[in-house]
N, C-alpha and C positions, 0 to 999 in steps of 0.2 A: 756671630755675636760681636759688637762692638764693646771695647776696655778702655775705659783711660787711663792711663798710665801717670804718675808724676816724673817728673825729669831734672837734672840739673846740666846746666852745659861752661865748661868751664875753658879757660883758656892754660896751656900748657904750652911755653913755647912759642914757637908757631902755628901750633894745632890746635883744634877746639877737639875734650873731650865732652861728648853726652852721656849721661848714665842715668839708668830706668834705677829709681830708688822701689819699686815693690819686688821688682824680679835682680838680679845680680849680673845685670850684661851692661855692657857699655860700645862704646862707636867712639871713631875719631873722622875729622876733617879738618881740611884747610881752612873752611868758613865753619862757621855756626849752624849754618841751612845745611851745610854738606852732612855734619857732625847727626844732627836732627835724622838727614833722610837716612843714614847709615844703620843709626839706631831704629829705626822703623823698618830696616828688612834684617837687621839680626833679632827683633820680635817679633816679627812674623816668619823668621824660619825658625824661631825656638816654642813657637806655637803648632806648627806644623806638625801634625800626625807624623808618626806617633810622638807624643809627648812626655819627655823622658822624664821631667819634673814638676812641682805643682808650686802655686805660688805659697811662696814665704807669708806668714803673719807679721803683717809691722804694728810691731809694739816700743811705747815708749816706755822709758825709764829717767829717774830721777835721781841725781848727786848732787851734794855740796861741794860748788868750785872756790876757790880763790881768784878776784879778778882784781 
């Protein structure tokens, strides 16, 4: 079965972090691509039988900020 995932890929440093916003993993690389393909085999070994966790429910929430 194929998942899409949502992503954000950010820069830290000299490193790009990736991080899967449904599931709670993330990756790092030198590039953005690196960072991407990093995160694509820590989801697919945390999908990997047996599967120790199920996916989170992403829910939003609403506050009054000051900006």
């Amino acid at each position: 079965m194929r998942k899409t995932f949502t992503t954000i890929v950010r820069q830290e440093d000299k490193w790009f972090v990736a991080q899967c916003l449904e599931v709670n993993i993330a990756s790092q690389g030198k590039t953005e691509k690196k960072a991407l393909e990093s995160l694509r085999e820590a989801l697919a070994l945390h999908f990997t039988p047996p599967v120790a966790t199920v996916l989170p429910q992403v829910q939003k929430i609403e506050l009054e900020v000051a900006m």
